[in-house]
C-alpha positions as protocol buffer text, in pm:
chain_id: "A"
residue {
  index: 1
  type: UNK
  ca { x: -667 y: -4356 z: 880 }
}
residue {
  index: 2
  type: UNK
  ca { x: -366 y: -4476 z: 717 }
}
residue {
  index: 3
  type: UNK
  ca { x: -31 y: -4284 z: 706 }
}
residue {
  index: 4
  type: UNK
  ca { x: -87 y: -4170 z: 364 }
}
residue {
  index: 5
  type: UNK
  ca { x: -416 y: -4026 z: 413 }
}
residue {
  index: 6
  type: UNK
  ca { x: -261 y: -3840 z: 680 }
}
residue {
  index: 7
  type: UNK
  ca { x: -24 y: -3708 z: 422 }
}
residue {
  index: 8
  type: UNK
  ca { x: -278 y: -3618 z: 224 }
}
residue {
  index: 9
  type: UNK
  ca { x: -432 y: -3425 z: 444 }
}
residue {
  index: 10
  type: UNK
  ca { x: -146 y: -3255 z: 608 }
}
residue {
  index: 11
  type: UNK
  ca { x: -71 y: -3099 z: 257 }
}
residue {
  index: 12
  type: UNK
  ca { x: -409 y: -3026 z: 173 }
}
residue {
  index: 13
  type: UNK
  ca { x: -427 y: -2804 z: 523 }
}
residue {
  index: 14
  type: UNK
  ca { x: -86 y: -2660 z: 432 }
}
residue {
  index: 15
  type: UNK
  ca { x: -196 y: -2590 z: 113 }
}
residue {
  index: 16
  type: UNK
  ca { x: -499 y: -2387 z: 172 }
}
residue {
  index: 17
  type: UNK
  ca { x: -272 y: -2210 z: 408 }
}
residue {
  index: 18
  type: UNK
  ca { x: -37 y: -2087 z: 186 }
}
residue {
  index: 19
  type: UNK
  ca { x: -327 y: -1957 z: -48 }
}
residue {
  index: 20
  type: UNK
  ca { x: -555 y: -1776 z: 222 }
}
residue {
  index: 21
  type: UNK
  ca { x: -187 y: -1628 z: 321 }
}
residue {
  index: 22
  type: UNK
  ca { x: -159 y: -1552 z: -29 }
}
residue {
  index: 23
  type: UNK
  ca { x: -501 y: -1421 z: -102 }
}
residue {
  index: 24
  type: UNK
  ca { x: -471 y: -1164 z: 218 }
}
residue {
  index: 25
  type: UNK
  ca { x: -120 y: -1037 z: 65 }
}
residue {
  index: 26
  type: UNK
  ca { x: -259 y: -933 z: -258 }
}
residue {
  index: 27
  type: UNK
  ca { x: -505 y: -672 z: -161 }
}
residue {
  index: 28
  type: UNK
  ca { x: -430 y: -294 z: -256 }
}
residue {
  index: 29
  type: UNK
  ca { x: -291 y: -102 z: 23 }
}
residue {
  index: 30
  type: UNK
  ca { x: -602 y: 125 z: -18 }
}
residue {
  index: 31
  type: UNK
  ca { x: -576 y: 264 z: 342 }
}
residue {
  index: 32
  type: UNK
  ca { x: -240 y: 312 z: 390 }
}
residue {
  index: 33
  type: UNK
  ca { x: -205 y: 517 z: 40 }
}
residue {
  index: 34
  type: UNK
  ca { x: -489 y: 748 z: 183 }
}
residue {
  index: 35
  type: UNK
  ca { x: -297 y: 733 z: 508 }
}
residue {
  index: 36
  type: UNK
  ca { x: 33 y: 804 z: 374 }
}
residue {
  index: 37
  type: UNK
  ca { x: -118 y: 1123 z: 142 }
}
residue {
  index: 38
  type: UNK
  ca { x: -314 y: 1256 z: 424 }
}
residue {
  index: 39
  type: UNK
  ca { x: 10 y: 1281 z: 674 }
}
residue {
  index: 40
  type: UNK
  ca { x: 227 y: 1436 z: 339 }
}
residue {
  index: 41
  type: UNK
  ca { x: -68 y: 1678 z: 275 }
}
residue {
  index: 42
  type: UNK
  ca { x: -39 y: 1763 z: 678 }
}
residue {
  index: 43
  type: UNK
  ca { x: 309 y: 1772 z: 639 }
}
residue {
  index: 44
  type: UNK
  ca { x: 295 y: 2029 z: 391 }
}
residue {
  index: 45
  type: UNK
  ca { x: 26 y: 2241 z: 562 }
}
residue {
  index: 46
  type: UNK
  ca { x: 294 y: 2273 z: 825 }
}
residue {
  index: 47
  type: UNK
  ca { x: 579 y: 2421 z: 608 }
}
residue {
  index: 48
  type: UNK
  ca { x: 750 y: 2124 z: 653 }
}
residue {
  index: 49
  type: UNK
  ca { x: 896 y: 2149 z: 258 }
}
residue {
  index: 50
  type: UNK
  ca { x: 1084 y: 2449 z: 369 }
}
residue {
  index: 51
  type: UNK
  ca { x: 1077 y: 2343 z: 728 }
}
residue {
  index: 52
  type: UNK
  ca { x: 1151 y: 2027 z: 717 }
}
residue {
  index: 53
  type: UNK
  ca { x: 1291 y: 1905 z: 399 }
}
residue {
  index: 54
  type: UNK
  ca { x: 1474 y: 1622 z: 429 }
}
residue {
  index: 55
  type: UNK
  ca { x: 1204 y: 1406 z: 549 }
}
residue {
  index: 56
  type: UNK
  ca { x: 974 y: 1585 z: 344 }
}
residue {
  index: 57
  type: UNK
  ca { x: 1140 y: 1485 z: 42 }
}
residue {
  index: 58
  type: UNK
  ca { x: 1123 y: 1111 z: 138 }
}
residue {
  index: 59
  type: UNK
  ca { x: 837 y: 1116 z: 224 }
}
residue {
  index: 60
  type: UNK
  ca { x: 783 y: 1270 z: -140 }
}
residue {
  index: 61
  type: UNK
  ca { x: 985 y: 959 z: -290 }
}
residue {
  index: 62
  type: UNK
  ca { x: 770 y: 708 z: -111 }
}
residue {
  index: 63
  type: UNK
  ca { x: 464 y: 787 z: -214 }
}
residue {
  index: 64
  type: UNK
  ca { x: 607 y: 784 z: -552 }
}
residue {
  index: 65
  type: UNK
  ca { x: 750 y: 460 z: -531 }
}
residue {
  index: 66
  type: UNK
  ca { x: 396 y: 369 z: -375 }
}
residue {
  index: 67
  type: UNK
  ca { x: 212 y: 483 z: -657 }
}
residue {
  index: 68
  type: UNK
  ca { x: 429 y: 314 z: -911 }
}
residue {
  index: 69
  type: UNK
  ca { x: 414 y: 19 z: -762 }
}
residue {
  index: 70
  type: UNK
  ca { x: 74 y: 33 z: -699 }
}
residue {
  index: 71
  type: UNK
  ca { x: 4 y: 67 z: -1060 }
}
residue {
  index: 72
  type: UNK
  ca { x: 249 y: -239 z: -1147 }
}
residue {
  index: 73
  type: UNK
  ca { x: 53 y: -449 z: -930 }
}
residue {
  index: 74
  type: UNK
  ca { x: 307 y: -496 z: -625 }
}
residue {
  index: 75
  type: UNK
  ca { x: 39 y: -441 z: -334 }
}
residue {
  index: 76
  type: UNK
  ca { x: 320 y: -537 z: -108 }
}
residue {
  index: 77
  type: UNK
  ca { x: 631 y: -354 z: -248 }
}
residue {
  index: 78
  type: UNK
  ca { x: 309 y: -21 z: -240 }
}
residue {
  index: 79
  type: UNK
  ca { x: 183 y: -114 z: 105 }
}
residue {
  index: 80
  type: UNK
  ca { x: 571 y: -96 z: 253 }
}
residue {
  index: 81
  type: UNK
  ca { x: 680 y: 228 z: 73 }
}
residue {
  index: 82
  type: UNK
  ca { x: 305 y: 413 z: 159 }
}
residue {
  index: 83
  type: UNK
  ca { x: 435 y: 317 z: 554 }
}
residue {
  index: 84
  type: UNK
  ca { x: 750 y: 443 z: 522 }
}
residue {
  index: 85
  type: UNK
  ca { x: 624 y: 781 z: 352 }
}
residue {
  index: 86
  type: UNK
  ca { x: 384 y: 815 z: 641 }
}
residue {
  index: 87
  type: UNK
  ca { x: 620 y: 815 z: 879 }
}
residue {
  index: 88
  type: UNK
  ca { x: 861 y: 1020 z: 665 }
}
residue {
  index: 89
  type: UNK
  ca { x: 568 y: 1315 z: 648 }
}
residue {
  index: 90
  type: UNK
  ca { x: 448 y: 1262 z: 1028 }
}
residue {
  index: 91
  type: UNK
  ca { x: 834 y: 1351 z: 1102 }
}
residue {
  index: 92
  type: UNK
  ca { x: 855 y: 1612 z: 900 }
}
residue {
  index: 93
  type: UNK
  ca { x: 538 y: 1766 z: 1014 }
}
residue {
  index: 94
  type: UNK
  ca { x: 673 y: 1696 z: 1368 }
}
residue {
  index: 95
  type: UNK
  ca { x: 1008 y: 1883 z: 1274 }
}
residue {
  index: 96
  type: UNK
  ca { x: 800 y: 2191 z: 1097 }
}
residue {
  index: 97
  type: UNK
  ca { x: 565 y: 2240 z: 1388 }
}
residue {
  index: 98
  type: UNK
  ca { x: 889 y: 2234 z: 1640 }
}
residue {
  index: 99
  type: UNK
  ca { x: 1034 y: 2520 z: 1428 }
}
residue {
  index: 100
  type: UNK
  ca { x: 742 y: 2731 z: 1422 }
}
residue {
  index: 101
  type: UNK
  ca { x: 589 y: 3011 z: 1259 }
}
C-alpha cells in the first residue's frame, strides 16, 4: 500500500467515526425524560413542593428546559437538563421524606 492510500484510509476510518459518534448523539433522550418525570412526580407525592422546595423548583425548571429543548431538536442540551431534574426531584424527595409527615 502506498502512503497515500494509507491516508485515505485513515480518514475514511476517522470519518465514519465521527458520524456513528454523531448518529448515537442525536437520539431523543426518551428514557431519561420518563426518568426525570417519574422522580418529579415521586417528588411531589412526597410533599416535597412544600417540603422541599428549593430543589423542587429546579427540578421544575429542568424539565422545562428539557421539554423545550426537546421540542427544538437539541437531544443533547434535553438529555443533560432531564439528568439534572432527576437528581433535583430525587433530592427533594429525599429532603421531604427526611421531614416527615
Amino acid at each position: 500500500m502506498s502512503v497515500n492510500h494509507i491516508k485515505n484510509l485513515i480518514v475514511l476510518v476517522l470519518t465514519l467515526g465521527v458520524l456513528i459518534l454523531c448518529s448515537c448523539a442525536t437520539a431523543p433522550p426518551v428514557q431519561e425524560m420518563s426518568d426525570a418525570r417519574q422522580a418529579l412526580q415521586a417528588a411531589e407525592a412526597a410533599g416535597a413542593h412544600n417540603k422541599a422546595p428549593l430543589p423542587y423548583g429546579r427540578a421544575q425548571t429542568y424539565i422545562e428546559r428539557a421539554e423545550s429543548a426537546l421540542q427544538m431538536g437539541d437531544f443533547f442540551e434535553a438529555r443533560e437538563r432531564a439528568l439534572e431534574a432527576k437528581t433535583q426531584a430525587l433530592e427533594a424527595r429525599s429532603k421531604a421524606i427526611e421531614k416527615g409527615p
